[in-house]
C-alpha positions as CSV (number, residue, x, y, z in Angstrom):
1,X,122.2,77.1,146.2
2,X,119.7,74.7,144.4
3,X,120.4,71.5,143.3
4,X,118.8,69.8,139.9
5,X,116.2,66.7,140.6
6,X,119.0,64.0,139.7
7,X,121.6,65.7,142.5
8,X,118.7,65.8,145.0
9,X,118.0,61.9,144.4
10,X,121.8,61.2,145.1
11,X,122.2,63.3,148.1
12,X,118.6,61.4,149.6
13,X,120.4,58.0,149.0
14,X,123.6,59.5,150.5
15,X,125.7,58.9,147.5
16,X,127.3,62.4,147.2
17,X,128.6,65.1,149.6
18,X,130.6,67.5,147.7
19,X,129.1,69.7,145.2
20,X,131.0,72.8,142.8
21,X,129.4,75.8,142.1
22,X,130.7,79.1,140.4
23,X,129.7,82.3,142.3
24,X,130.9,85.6,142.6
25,X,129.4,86.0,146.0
26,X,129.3,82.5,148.5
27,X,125.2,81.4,148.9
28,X,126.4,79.0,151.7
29,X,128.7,79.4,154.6
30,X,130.5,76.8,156.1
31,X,129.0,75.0,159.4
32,X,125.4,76.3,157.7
33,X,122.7,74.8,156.8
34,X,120.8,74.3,154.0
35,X,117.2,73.7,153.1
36,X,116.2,71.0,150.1
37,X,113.2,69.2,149.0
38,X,115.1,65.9,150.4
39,X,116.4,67.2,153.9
40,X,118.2,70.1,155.8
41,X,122.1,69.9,154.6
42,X,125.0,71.4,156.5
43,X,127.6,72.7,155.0
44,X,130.8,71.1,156.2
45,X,133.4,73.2,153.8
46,X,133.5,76.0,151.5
47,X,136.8,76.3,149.6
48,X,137.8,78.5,146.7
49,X,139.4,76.4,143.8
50,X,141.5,77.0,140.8
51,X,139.6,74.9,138.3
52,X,142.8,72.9,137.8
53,X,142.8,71.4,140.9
54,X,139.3,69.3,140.7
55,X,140.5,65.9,140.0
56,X,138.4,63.6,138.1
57,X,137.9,61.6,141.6
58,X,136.4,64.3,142.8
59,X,133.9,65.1,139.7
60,X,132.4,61.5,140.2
61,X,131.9,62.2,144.4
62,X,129.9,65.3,143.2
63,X,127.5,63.3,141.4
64,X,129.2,63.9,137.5
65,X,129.6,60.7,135.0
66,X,132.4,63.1,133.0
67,X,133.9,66.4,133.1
68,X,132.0,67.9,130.1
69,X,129.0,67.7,132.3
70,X,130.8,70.2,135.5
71,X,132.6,72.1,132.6
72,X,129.3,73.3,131.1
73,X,127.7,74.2,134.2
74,X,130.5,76.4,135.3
75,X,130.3,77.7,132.1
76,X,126.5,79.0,132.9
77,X,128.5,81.8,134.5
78,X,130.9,84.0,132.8
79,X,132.4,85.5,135.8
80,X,133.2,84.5,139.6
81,X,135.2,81.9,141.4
82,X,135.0,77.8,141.6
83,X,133.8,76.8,145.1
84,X,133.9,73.3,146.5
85,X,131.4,72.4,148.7
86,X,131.4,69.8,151.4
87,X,128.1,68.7,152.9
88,X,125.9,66.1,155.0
89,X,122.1,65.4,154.7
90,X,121.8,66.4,159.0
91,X,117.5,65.7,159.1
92,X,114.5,65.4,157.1
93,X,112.9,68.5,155.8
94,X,111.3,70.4,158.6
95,X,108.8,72.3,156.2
96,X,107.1,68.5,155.7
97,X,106.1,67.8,158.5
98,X,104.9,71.9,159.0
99,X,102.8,72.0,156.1
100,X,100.5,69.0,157.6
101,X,99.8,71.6,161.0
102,X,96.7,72.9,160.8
103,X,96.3,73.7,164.7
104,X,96.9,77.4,164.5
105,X,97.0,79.5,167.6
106,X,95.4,82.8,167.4
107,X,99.1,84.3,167.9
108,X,100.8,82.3,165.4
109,X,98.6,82.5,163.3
110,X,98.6,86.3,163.3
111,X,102.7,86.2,163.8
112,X,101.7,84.2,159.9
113,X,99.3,86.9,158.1
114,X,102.5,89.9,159.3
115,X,104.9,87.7,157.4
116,X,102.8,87.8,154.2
117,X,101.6,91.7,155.1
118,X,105.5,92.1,154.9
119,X,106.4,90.0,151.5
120,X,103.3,92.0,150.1
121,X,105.1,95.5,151.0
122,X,108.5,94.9,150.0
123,X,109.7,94.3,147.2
124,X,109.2,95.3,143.5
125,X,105.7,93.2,143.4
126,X,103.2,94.5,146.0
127,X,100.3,92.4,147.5
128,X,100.8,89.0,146.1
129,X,100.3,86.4,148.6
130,X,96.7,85.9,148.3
131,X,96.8,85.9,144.9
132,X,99.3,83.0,144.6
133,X,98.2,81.0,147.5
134,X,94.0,81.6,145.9
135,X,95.7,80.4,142.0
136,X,97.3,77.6,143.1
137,X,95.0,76.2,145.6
138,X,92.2,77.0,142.9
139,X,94.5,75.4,140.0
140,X,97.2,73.1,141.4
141,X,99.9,71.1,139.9
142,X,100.8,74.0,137.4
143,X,104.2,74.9,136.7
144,X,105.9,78.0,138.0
145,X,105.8,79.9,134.8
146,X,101.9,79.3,134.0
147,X,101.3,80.8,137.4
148,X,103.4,83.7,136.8
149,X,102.1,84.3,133.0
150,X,98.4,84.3,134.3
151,X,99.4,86.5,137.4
152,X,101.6,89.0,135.1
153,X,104.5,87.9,137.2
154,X,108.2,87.6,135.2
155,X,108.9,84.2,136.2
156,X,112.4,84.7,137.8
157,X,110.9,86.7,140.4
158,X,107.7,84.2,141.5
159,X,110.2,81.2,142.0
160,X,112.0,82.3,144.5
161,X,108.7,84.0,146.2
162,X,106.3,80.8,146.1
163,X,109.4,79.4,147.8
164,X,109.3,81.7,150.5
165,X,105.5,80.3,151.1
166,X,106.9,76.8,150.9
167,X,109.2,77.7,153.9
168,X,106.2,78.8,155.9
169,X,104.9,75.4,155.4
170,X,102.0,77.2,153.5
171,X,102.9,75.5,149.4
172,X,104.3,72.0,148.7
173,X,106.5,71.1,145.2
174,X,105.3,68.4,143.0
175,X,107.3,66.8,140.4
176,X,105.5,68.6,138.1
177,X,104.6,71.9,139.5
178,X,102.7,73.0,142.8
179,X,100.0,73.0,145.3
180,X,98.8,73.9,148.5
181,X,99.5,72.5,151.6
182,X,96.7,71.7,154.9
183,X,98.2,74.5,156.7
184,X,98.0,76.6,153.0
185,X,94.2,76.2,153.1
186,X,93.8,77.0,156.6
187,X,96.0,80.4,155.9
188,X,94.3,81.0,153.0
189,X,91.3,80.9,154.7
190,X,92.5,83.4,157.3
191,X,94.3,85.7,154.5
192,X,90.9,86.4,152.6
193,X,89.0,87.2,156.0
194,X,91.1,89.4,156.6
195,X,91.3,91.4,153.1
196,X,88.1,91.5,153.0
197,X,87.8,93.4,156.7
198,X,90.6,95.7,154.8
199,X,88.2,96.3,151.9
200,X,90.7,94.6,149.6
201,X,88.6,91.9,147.9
């Protein structure tokens, strides 16, 4: 469940706390959390609606000026069924403060490089963690889809994966694209030491 920049900036000042979304499969559960680029979120509800029960009241507590503006994104989807979710911002983002560690124990730090082994194996793309954490610490402030042009990557699968290095602390979103984090480059540093003891650089 992502939110666009201007929802993000309402929910950081506390302004909004329900959201609709059209899915044919829940993202959220209720009494889960959340991650965002402005805090961890729980989810306080999660209720199936008939599209004729969201009152105007409650288009303007999910952060819409008019109705056109929730029709048309519920109209990004042809098929599934209108969710409302409830939520509270619960804490600041935890992967800020992680991204600024740099003191990496020998067993976390290996605990790190079989997390990236394992996004390297699985999956349709093989062996692509050192090649997106080397372009972006090499290149930063790029957008998603000039890394994944260069890389050969179809862009709707290398957002979703450079998030999964933001959750390890190990990438950090700009405004306008990406770049590494302290704890990146100290990964990074470990990741190419040890492909090139595998004879893979």
């Amino acid at each position: 469940m992502l939110f666009k920049k201007r929802f993000l900036s309402l929910i950081e000042k506390g302004e909004i706390h329900t959201a609709f979304r059209k899915w044919t499969r829940p993202s959220v559960r209720e009494s889960g959390t959340l991650l965002t680029p402005v805090g961890q979120l729980r989810i306080t509800s999660l209720t199936s609606i008939a599209y004729d029960q969201i009152s105007d009241e409650d288009i303007k507590l999910a952060g819409y000026t008019h109705r056109e503006e929730l029709d048309k994104e519920l109209a990004f989807k042809e098929k599934g069924h209108i969710y409302k979710i409830g939520f509270k911002r619960e804490s600041a983002d935890p992967r800020i403060e992680l991204r600024e560690r740099t003191n990496i124990s020998p067993g976390e730090m290996t605990t790190i490089l079989n997390t990236l082994k394992r996004y390297d194996n699985h999956g349709k793309v093989k062996d692509w963690t050192l090649k997106i954490l080397d372009m972006v610490d090499a290149d930063p402030g790029k957008y998603a889809v000039e890394y994944a042009t260069r890389l050969g990557y179809e862009k709707e699968w290398f957002k979703p994966n450079i998030r999964k290095l933001k959750n390890l602390g190990l990438t950090i979103s700009l405004p306008d694209g990406y770049t590494i984090s302290p704890r990146g480059k100290v990964v990074l540093k470990a990741l190419q030491q040890y492909s090139v003891k595998k004879g893979n650089l």
